[in-house]
C-alpha positions, 0 to 999 in steps of 0.5 A: 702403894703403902710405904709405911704407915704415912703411905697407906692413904685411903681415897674417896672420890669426890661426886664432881670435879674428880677431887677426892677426900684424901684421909690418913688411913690411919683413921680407920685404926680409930674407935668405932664410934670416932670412924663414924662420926668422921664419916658423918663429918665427911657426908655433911661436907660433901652434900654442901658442897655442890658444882660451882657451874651444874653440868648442862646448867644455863646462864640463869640455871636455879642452882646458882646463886644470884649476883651479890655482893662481891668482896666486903659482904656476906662474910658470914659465909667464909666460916663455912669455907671451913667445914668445906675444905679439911686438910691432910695436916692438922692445924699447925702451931704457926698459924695459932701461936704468935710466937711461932708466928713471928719466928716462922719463916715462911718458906723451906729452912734448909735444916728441915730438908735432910728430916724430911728427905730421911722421912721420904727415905723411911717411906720408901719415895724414891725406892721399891714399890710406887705412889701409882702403877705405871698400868691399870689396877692389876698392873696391865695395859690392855690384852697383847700389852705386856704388864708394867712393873710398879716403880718408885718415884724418881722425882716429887714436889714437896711443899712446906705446909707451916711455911705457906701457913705462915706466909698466908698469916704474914699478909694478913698481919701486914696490911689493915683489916678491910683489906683482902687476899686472894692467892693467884691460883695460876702461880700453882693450882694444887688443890691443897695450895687453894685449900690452905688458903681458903681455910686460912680465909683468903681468897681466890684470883682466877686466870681462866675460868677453869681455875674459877671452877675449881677455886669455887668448888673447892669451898672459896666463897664467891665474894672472895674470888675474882675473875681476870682472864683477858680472854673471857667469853661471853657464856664464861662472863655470864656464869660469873655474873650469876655467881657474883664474883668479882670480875675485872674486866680487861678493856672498855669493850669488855664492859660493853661485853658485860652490859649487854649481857646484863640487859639480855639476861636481866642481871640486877645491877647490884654485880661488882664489876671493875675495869683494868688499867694500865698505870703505864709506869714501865717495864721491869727487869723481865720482859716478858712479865712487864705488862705496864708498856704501852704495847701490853696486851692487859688492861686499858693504858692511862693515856689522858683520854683513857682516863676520860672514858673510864671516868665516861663508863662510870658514869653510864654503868652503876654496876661499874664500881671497882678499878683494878691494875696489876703492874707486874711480876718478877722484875719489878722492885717494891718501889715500881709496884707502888709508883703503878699502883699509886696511879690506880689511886689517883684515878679512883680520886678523880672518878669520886671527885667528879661522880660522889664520894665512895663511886668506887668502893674497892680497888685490886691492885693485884699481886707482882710482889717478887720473890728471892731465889738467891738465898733462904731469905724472905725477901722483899717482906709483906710488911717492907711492900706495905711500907712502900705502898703507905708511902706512895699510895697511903690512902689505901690504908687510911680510905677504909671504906674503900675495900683493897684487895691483892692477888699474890701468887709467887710471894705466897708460894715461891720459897715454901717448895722444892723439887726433889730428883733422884740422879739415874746417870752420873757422866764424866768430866772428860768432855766425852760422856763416858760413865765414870771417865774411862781412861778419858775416852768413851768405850768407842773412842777407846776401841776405835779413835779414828771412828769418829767423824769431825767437821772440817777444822774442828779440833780433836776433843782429846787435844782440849784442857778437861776440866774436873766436872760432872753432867747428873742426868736427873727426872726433872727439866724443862718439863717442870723448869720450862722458863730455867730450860730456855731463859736460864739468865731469867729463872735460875734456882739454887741447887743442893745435894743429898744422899738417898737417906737425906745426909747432905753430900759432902767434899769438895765441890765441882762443876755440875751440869744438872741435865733433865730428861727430855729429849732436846739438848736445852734441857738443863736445870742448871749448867755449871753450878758447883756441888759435891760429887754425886753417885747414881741414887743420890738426890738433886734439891732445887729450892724455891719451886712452888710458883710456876713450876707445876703450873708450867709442866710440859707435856713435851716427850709425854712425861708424867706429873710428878709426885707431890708431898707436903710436910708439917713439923708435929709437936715434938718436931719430928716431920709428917710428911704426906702424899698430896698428889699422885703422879700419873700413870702411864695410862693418864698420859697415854689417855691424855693424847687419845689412845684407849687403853 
C-alpha cells in the first residue's frame, strides 16, 4: 500500500458501521506524549459515538433518544458534532479567513490539477504497487487460486477539500441565520463529503434509511437530519419517530402511516412532522429530474382540494407542523425553483390564517439548485438563487420565526471533484481499430481482406473518407458515468488531458472518442470531443464529477469501486493529497455476489 509518505495511512476500524479512524501515519513519527493524548482524543470519540439505530434494537429500544426537537432547538449539541467527526485535512484557511473566503471558488481551479496530478504522480497512483490487493492480505484467493499481483490505481475520484469547504461557507454566508442546510447525502455519501459538512454545521437529508444511519452515525445531530424517502416503512418511520429527526412525509396516507404509529407506540406529540407538496409548476428541461408534473410519484399535487385536506390534517394532527416541496433538479432555472417554492409559502400562509399564527413553524424547500458543467464557473450562485427567492417568496427572509431549511446536493458537490483515468489503449483514426493505424488496416484485414464478411449493400469500410481522430480505451464509463453512458445529450462533461507526471498534453487537437471499460458498446464518456493526442499511460480528467457519479456506480461486468483522494492546498501552496477511500479488491466484488473466497 505506501507510496510515500502521504501513502502510509494507518486504519483503525471503527466498533460499528464498518467505518474507520483513518490518520496520516506520519502521526506516529510524534513525541510520545502527542501519540497518547491522540489516542486518548480518538478513544473519547469513539466511546460517544454509538449505533444510531442498536443492532436488535425495538422501536422503543433505551438507547435511542426520545422524540425532540427537530431543527431550530438543542443547537448546543452541534458543537459536539465536532469532536465526532475529524478529518483527514487539517482546517483549511477558506473556511477561517474572509479574504480567502471570498476569492475561493468553490470547485476545482484548473491551474490546481497538474499540482495535483504531479503529486499522484510522486506517490505512485497510477503506477507500482496498489492502494488495495486484488486478494486477501498475503495476496491470494483461496487454496488452487493462484495469487494476484498488487496493481496500481487505473482510475480515482479526487475531491477538492477547500473548494467543498468553500461551497458549505457560500450557503451559509447566502441566506439569513435562522435558516439551515442539510447537504442531500444521495448526490454523494462519501462518508468524508457528510463529515466536512457535519464539521462545518450543516446537516444531513436522508434518501433512505441507510443513508439516515449513516448520516447519524457519522456525528450529524438529529435536529439537523431530515428523512425523505417515499418509500418509508413502517419500522423505518418508527426508528425516525424515536430519533427525532425531521420526517417529511410523501402523502396524505403516509401521515395516517405515522398517526398510527404515534398511537400504537405512544410517541409524544412533540415529533416534527411535515408533509410534501407538489407546487405543480412544470417540468424542467430533464424529464426525468422533473417531479412538480401532475403524473410525479412525490408529494401531494396542489390541486384546489389538495390544499384543503392539508389544511384538514393540520388541524387534526399537532404533530403536523412543517410543509415541505422540492421542485427538481437539473433542469430547472433559479426562476422555476422559486415560482414552486413561492407556493409552498402561500400554503403555509393559508394554513396560519385559518389555524393561528406560527401553526407551521418551518418550511424545507429542498434543494434542485443546478450546476454548470460547461465551464470552470459557478454558476447560478447561492447568492444569485437567494436574490430569486427574495423576490418571489420573500417572507422566507423576513418570517424568522419560521425555520427554512434546504437540501442542496449537486450545488454543493458537483464541481469540487473530478474523475482521473489512465488511458490503457490508444486506437486509430482509420475506422478499423488497429493499434497505431497500421497501413490503415488492421492485422487481419491487412493479411486477409477478403476475410471479412459484410451485409448485403454495405459499402467497403476502406472506400470510406477516414477522418483524423482517436478512441482512448480509459477504466472509467458507464460504471461511474451511468446517465453520460445512456443519455449523453443530458449528462456531458468537460474532458482534459494530461501526462502521467501531470503536464497538460500539448498539440493540435483531434477528434477523441473516450471509451470506458465495460462490455456494451454504449459505454463511452465521451464520443467526438476534441483533445490533443494521446499515448497509453497518459491521463483522461473529467471535470465536475462529485454529484451522481460514485452514488450511481454500476456493478454491471463486476467492476470495482474505484479510489477516491482528496486534496488541500497547505500554506505555503503546495498540494496535500490524501487516500479517502480505498478502491475494492477483487475479493469485495467477488463476496458482493456471494462467492466464499
Amino acid at each position: 500500500m505506501p507510496r510515500g509518505e502521504d501513502r502510509e495511512l494507518v486504519v483503525a476500524p471503527a466498533d460499528h458501521g464498518g467505518c474507520g479512524n483513518v490518520a496520516d501515519a506520519t502521526a506516529a513519527s510524534a513525541t510520545s506524549a502527542s501519540a497518547a493524548a491522540a489516542a486518548a482524543a480518538a478513544a473519547a470519540a469513539a466511546a460517544a459515538v454509538r449505533p444510531p439505530f442498536p443492532p436488535g434494537s425495538s422501536s422503543r429500544n433505551d438507547e435511542l433518544h426520545s422524540v425532540g426537537a427537530i431543527f431550530g432547538q438543542q443547537r448546543d449539541r452541534r458543537s459536539s458534532s465536532e469532536t465526532l467527526c475529524g478529518s483527514l485535512f487539517p482546517s483549511s484557511r477558506v473556511v477561517h479567513d474572509d479574504g480567502v473566503l471570498h476569492e475561493r471558488l468553490p470547485a476545482v481551479r484548473q491551474q490546481d490539477i497538474p499540482d495535483v496530478l504531479k503529486r499522484m504522480s510522486e506517490m505512485q497512483v497510477f503506477e507500482g504497487s496498489a492502494s488495495g490487493t486484488g486478494g486477501d492480505a498475503n495476496g491470494t484467493l483461496g487454496k488452487g487460486v493462484p495469487s494476484l499481483p498488487r496493481e496500481p490505481d487505473n482510475s480515482a475520484v479526487v475531491f477538492d477539500v477547500d473548494a467543498l469547504r468553500a461551497a458549505f461557507a457560500a450557503a451559509k454566508q447566502a441566506f439569513p441565520p435562522h435558516w439551515i442546510h442539510c447537504v442531500a447525502v444521495k448526490s454523494c455519501p462519501l462518508s468524508v463529503v457528510v463529515q466536512e459538512a457535519v464539521r462545518a454545521g450543516l446537516g444531513i437529508e436522508a434518501a433512505s434509511f441507510v443513508e439516515l444511519y449513516m448520516g447519524l452515525a457519522l456525528g450529524c445531530p438529529s435536529d439537523l437530519a431530515a428523512f425523505d424517502s417515499p418509500a418509508k416503512t413502517d419500522g423505518e418511520l418508527e426508528m425516525a419517530l424515536a430519533r427525532g429527526v425531521l420526517i417529511n412525509a410523501n402523502s396524505l396516507v403516509e401521515l395516517d402511516r405515522i398517526d398510527a404509529i404515534i398511537k400504537r407506540e405512544g410517541c409524544p406529540t412533540s415529533a416534527r412532522v411535515g408533509i410534501r407538496l407538489n407546487p405543480l409548476v412544470g417540468a424542467g428541461s430533464i424529464a426525468e429530474l422533473s417531479v412538480s408534473t401532475s403524473t410525479s410519484k412525490f408529494a401531494v399535487p396542489m390541486t384546489p382540494a389538495n390544499v384543503l385536506a392539508v389544511v384538514d390534517a393540520f388541524r387534526k394532527w399537532p404533530w403536523l407542523v412543517a410543509l415541505h416541496t422540492h421542485v427538481g433538479s437539473q433542469g430547472y432555472s433559479v426562476e422555476q425553483l422559486a415560482e414552486g417554492i413561492a407556493v409552498l409559502c402561500e400554503i403555509a400562509d393559508v394554513i396560519d390564517g385559518k389555524l393561528g399564527k406560527g401553526r407551521v413553524t418551518l418550511l424545507d424547500i429542498g434543494g434542485g439548485l443546478p450546476a454548470n458543467y460547461d465551464s470552470d464557473e459557478v454558476s447560478p450562485t447561492f447568492h444569485e438563487y437567494a436574490a430569486a427567492l427574495k423576490k418571489a417568496a420573500p417572507s422566507l427572509f423576513h418570517n424568522t420565526e419560521r425555520i427554512v431549511v434546504t437540501e442542496f446536493g449537486r450545488a454543493f458537490v458537483a464541481k469540487v471533484a473530478m474523475t482521473v483515468s489512465k488511458v490503457e489503449y490508444v486506437r486509430s483514426s482509420d475506422h478499423s481499430g488497429a493499434e497505431g493505424g497500421a497501413a490503415g488496416k488492421t492485422t487481419q484485414q491487412a493479411e486477409d481482406p477478403s476475410n471479412v464478411v459484410r451485409s448485403p449493400g454495405e459499402v467497403p469500410e476502406s472506400s470510406l473518407p477516414v477522418e483524423d481522430y482517436q478512441t482512448l480505451v480509459t477504466h472509467i464509463g458507464a460504471d461511474l458515468f451511468l446517465r453520460t453512458s445512456y443519455c449523453p445529450g443530458r449528462y456531458s462533461h468537460r474532458l482534459s488531458m494530461y501526462s502521467r507526471n501531470g503536464a497538460a498534453l500539448g498539440g493540435s487537437a483531434i477528434k477523441t472518442d473516450v471509451a470506458g471499460p465495460l462490455c456494451f458498446q454504449g459505454d463511452y464518456v465521451a464520443r467526438g470531443a476534441s483533445l490533443p493526442r494521446a499515448s497509453p499511460g497518459d491521463l483522461v480528467v473529467v471535470h465536475d464529477t462529485g454529484a451522481n457519479t460514485l452514488s450511481l456506480f454500476s456493478r454491471h461486468c463486476s467492476r470495482r469501486f474505484p479510489s477516491v483522494y482528496g486534496y488541500t492546498r497547505n500554506a505555503d501552496g503546495t498540494v496535500c493529497v490524501r487516500l479517502v477511500k480505498e478502491k475494492e479488491s477483487v475479493q469485495d466484488v467477488a463476496r458482493f455476489w456471494g462467492a466464499c473466497v
